[in-house]
N, C-alpha and C positions, 0 to 999 in steps of 0.2 A: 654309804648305801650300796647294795651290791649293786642296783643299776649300772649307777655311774662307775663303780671300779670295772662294771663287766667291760662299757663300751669302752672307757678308756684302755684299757686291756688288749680288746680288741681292735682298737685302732691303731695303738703302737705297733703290734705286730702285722698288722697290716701295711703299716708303712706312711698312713695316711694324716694331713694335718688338719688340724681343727675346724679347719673351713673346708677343705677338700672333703671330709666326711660329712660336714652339713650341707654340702652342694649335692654331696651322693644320695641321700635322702631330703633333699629338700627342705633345709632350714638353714638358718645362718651359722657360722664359725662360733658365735657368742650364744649361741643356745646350747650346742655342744661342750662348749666349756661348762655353762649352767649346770647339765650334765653329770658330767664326770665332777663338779665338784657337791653333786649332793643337794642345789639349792634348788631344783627343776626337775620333773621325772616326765620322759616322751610321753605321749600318748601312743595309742595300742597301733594304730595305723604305722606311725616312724617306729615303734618295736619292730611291726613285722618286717618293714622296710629296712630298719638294720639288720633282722636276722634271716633276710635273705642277702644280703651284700657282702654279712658275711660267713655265709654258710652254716649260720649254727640254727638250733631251733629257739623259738620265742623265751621257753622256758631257763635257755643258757643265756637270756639276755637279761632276764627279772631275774633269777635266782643267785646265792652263792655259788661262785665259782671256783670255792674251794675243790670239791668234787666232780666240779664239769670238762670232760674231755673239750679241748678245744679243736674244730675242724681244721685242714690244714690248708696252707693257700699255697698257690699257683701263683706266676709269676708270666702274665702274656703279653708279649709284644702290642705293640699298637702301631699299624702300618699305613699312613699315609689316610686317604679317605677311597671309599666308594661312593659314588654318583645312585643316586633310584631316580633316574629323570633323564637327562640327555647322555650320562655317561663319563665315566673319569677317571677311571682308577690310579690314585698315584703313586708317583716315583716309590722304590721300598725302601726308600729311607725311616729307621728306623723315629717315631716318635713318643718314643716313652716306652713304660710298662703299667698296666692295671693288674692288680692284685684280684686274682678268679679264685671260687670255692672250689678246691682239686676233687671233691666228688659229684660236681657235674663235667667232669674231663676225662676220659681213655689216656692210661697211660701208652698206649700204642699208639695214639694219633698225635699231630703237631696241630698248635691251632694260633690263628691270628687273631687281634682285633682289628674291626676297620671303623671308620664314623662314618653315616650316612649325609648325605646330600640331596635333596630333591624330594619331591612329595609323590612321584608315581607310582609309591607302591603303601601310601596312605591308606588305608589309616591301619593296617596292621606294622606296617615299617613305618618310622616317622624322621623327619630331621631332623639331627640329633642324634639320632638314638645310636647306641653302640654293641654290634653285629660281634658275637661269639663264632670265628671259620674255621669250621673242620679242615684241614686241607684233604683234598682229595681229587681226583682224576674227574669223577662221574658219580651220579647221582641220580636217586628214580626219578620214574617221571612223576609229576606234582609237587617237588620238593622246593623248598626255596633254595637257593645257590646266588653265589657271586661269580660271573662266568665272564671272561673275554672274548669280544667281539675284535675280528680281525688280528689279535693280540694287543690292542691299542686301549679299545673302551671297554669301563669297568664299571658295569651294573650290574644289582641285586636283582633279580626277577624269580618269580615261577617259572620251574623250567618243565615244557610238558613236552615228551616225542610220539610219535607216531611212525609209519613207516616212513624211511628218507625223506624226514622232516624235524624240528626242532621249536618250539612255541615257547619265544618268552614272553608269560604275563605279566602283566601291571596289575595292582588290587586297584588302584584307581583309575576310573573310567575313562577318564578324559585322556588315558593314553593307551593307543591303541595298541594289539598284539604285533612283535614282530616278528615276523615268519623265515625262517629258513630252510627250502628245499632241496635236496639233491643233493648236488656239489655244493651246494652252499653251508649245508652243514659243519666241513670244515672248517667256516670260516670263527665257527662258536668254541670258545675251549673253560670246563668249566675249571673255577680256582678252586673253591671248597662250598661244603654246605653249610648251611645259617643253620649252627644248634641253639644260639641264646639271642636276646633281645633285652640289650640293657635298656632304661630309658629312666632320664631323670626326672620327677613327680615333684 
């Protein structure tokens, strides 16, 4: 069945095993075999969720892919975690790599993965979820970012400025904004901007 050859296809060259893709979309290792051997076909919801993971369109996931260009993958780091709550960013010890669609990437830019911690910037960021970092100096004001606090702590916030001032958001309420003025500003340095939001379903 072309389903199952497409995903199996596309999971080999992704790097991914049978359970590690059924975790990425949210079903077990033994449905994905199901799968790929032809005896089970996804529903349209895990279609679209495999062909956003892995960058191709719905129609390269149902049809022969005799004919179908396959999109190409990227290979990004995965560094330690970021905190969205009290703050954490850790050591850069490398851990791992996940396999990104290279046409949501600049080849001019470098970019990290980080895992979230913490629920204060719920429910657009959640815990869990896995943070696509541009890396970069600065960033407009309103944008989401991963920014170091005094160089030590490392949270995800809205980061708004103003004149000789600095405002990182929380989308959740219950944590209040923290303000930097003046001289204090230095003490904010951001790491990159939040271009993706992976999040397991």
């Amino acid at each position: 069945m072309p389903i199952g050859n497409n995903i199996k296809r596309l999971r080999a060259e992704s790097g991914l095993t049978q359970d590690r893709l059924g975790e990425l979309v949210g079903v077990t290792g033994k449905a994905v075999c199901s799968w790929e051997l032809g005896l089970k076909t996804p529903r349209m919801p895990v279609i679209e969720r495999l062909a956003d993971l892995f960058g191709v369109s719905k129609t390269e996931i149902i049809e022969d892919a005799k004919s179908t260009p396959v999109s190409p993958i990227t290979r990004v780091p995965i560094l330690g975690r970021v905190a969205a709550g009290s703050g954490c960013l850790a050591d850069d010890n490398l851990d791992g790599y996940e396999n990104v669609p290279t046409d949501i990437l600049s080849t001019e830019e470098e970019y990290i993965l980080l895992n979230v911690k913490g629920d204060s910037m719920s429910p657009k960021i959640e815990e869990g979820d896995r943070l696509l970092i541009q890396l970069q100096p600065s960033v407009d004001s309103g944008s989401y970012a991963v920014v170091l606090i005094d160089d030590e702590d490392g949270v995800v916030k809205k980061v708004c400025y103003s004149k000789n001032r600095i405002e990182l958001i929380s989308e959740n309420p219950y944590y209040p904004p923290r303000i930097f003025e003046n001289s204090e500003v230095t003490r904010v340095r951001v790491v990159g901007l939040v271009k993706y939001i992976f999040r397991k379903v």
